[in-house]
C-alpha positions in Angstrom: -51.0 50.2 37.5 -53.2 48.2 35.2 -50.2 49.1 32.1 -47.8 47.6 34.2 -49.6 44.6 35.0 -50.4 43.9 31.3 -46.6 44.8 30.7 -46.0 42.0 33.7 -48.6 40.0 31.9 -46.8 39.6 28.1 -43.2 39.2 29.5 -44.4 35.9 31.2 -45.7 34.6 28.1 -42.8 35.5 25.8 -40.4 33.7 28.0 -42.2 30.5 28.0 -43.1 30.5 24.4 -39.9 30.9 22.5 -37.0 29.8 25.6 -38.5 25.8 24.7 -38.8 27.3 20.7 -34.8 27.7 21.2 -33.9 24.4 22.8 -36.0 22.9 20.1 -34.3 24.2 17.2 -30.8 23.3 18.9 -32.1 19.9 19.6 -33.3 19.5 16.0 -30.0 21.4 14.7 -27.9 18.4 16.9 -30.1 16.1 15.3 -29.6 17.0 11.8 -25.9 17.0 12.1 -25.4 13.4 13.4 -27.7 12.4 11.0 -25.5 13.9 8.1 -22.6 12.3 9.4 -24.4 8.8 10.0 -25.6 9.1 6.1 -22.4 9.8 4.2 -20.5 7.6 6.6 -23.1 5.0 5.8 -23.0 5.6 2.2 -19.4 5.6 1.8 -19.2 2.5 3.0 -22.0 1.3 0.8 -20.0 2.6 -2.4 -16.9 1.4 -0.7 -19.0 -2.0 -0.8 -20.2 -2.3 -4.0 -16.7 -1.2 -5.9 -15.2 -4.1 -4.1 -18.0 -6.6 -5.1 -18.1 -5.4 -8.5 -14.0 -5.9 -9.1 -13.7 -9.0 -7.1 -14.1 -11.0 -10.2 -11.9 -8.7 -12.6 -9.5 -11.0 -14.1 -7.4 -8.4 -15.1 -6.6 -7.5 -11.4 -6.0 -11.0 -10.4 -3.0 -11.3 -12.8 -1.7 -8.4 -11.8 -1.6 -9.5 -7.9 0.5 -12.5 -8.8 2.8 -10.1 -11.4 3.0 -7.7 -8.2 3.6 -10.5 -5.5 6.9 -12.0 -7.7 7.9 -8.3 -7.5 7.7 -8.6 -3.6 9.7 -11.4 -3.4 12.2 -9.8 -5.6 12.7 -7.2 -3.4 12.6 -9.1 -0.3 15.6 -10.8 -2.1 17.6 -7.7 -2.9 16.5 -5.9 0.7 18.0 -9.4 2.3 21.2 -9.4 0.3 21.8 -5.5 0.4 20.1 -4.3 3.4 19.2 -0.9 1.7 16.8 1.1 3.5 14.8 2.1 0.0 14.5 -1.4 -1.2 12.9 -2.0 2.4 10.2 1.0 1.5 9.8 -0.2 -2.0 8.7 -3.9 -0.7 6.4 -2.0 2.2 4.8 -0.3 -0.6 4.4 -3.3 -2.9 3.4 -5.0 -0.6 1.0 -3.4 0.7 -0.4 -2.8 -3.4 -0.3 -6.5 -3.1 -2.4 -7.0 -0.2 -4.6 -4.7 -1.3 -5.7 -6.3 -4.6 -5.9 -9.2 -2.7 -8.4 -7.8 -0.7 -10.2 -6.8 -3.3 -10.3 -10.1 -5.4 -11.6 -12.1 -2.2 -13.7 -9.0 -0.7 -17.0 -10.8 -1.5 -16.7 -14.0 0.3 -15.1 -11.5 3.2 -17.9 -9.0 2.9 -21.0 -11.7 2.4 -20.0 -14.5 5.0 -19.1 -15.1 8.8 -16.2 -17.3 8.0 -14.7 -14.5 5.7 -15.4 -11.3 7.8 -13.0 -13.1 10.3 -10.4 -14.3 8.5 -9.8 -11.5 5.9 -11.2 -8.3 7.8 -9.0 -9.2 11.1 -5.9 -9.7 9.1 -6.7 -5.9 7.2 -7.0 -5.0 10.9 -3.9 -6.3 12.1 -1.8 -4.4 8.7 -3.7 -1.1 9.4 -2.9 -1.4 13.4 0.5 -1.6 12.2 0.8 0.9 10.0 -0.7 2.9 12.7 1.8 2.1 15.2 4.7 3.0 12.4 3.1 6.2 12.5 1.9 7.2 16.1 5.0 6.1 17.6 7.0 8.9 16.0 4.5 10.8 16.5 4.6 10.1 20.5 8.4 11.3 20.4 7.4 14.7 19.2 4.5 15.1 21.8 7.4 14.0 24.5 9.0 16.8 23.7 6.3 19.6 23.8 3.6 18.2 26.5 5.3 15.6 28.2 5.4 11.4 28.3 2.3 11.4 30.1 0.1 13.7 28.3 1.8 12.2 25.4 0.6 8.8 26.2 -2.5 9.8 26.9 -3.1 11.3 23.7 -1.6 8.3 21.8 -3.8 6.3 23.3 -7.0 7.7 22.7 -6.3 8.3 19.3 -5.3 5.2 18.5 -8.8 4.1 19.9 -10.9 6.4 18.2 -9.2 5.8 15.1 -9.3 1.7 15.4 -12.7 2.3 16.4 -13.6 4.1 13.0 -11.7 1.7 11.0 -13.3 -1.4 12.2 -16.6 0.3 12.0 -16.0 1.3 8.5 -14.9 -2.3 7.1 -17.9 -3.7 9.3 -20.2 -1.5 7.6 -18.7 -2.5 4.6 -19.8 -6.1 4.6 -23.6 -7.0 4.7 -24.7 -5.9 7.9 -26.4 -9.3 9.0 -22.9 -10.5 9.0 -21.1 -7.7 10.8 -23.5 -7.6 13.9 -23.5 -11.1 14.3 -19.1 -11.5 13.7 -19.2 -8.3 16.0 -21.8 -9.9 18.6 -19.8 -13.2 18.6 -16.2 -11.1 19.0 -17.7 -8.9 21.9 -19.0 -12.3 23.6 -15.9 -13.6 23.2 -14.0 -11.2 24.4 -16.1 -10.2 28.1 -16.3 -14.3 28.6 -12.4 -14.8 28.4 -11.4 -11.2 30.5 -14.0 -12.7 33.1 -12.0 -16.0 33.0 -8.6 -14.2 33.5 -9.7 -12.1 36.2 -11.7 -14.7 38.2 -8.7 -16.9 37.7 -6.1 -14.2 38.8 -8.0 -14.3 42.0 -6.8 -17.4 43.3 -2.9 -16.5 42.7 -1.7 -16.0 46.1 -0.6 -12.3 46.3 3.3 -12.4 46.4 3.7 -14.8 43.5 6.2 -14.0 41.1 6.0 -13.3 37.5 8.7 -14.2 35.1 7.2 -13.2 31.8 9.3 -9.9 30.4 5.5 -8.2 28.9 4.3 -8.8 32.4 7.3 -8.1 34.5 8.2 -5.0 34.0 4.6 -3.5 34.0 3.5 -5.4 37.6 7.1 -3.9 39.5 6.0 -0.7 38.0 2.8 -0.4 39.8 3.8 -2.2 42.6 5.8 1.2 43.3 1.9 2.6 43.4 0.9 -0.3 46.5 -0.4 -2.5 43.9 -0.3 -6.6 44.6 1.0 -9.0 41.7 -2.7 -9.7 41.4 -4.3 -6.7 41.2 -1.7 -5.2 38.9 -2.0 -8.5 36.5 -5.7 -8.0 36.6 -5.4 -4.4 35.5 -3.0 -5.8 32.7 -5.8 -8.0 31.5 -8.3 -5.4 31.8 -6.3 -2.5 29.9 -5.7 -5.4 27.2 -9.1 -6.3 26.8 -11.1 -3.2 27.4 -10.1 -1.2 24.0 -10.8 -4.7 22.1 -14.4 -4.7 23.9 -15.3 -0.4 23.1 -13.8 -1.5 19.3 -16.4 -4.2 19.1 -18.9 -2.4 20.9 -19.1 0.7 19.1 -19.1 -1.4 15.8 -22.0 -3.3 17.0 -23.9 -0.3 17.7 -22.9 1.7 14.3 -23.6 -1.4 11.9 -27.2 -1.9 14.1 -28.0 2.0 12.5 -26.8 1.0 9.3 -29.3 -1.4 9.3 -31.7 0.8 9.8 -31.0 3.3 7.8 -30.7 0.7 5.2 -34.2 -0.6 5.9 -35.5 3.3 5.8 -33.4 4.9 3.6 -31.7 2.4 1.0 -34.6 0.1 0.0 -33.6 -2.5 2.2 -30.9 -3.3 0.1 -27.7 -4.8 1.6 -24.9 -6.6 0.3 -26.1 -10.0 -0.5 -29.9 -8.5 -1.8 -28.0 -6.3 -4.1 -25.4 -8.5 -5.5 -28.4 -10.8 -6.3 -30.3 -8.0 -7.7 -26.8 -7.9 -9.7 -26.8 -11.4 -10.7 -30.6 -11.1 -12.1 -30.0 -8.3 -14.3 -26.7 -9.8 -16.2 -27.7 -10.8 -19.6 -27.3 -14.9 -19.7 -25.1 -15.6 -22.6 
């Protein structure tokens, strides 16, 4: 009797020494992972950073962006007169060589100021989001086929927001992260004031009104086959336009706030704009 209770007596203790010992070392495994991806995502973008910097004066690149952009037009010519499908791919690609070195050349005042995040990072945006579209949308015709328009748009559309949401956050962890909360801050403000002004002003729309805009048209007699009103399906328009731009923004926010501070823990502290003066110290004057 007294072999079983000391028997009774160990099992107890086992269990509640090492179970917690387990969901620690998961915990801490979890841990470690995120913070691996965190770090090399945030030190890509560092060295993504600080090539762009350090060739945005290269005079060599900025001559070839004008040879290259002559070549554009000469093939925009030619594409225009003979409307051959590889002169068309041949002006996508220089142009897109182009833009890119014309990113790179002005990728300092983008990278360093508010005024340059949003002109030059929304317009990279806007060519990526297209280039994205040329892709998914063929894309979307082969998922038709095998799971079906609806799971197939439901796919589309959540990857297209989880990979908008990595690309933003990786050109706003690119620039100085002062800047990038601050343009994302202003964006996301921006964006929940006016999608509050749309739908409080939808309100007062009576509820049989008609709507003679084709983007809007079609959608609101669409779900007005699910018992929708004109109002509540143009408020659901607004909010399925706005929503995606608010998670983009958001997410950013958040991502460039840990940047931050694993720049202030883990990178001396050194951003864009303490580096690139760091930079300027250490050139020899001539």
């Amino acid at each position: 009797m007294a072999l079983n209770h000391m028997k009774k007596f160990h099992i107890i203790p086992h269990m509640s020494i090492y179970q917690p010992a387990i969901h620690g070392r998961k915990e801490k495994y979890i841990t470690n992972n995120m913070y691996c991806i965190f770090n090399i995502f945030f030190r890509l973008s560092t060295k993504v950073q600080r090539w762009s910097v350090k060739h945005s004066e290269n005079s060599i690149l900025k001559q070839y962006k004008i040879i290259v952009f002559f070549i554009c037009l000469l093939l925009l010519v030619l594409f225009a007169a003979t409307n051959a499908i590889f002169l068309g791919y041949l002006f996508l690609a220089a142009f897109l060589s182009w833009y890119v070195m014309n990113l790179v050349t002005a990728s300092f005042i983008m990278l360093s100021s508010i005024r340059g995040f949003f002109k030059n990072a929304f317009s990279f945006s806007v060519v990526l989001f297209v280039l994205l579209l040329l892709l998914l949308v063929p894309l979307e015709n082969v998922l038709s086929n095998t799971v079906g328009t609806s799971v197939a748009g439901i796919i589309i559309l959540v990857s297209s927001l989880l990979i908008a949401c990595l690309i933003w956050s990786f050109i706003s962890c690119c620039a100085d992260t002062s800047v990038s909360i601050l343009a994302n801050a202003i964006l996301t403000g921006l964006v929940g004031i006016v999608s509050q002004i749309c739908n409080y002003l939808l309100l007062f729309l009576p509820s049989n009104i008609a709507v003679n805009l084709p983007i809007f048209e079609t959608f609101v007699n669409e779900m007005g086959n699910y018992g929708y009103t004109v109002t509540q399906a143009l408020q659901l328009a607004v909010n399925t336009l706005f929503f995606p731009i608010a998670v983009i923004l958001g997410v950013a926010t958040i991502i460039c706030a840990l940047k931050k501070y694993w720049i202030t823990k883990y990178n001396d502290g050194q951003d864009l704009i303490a580096y690139s003066k760091k930079s300027e110290a250490h050139k020899p004057s001539t």
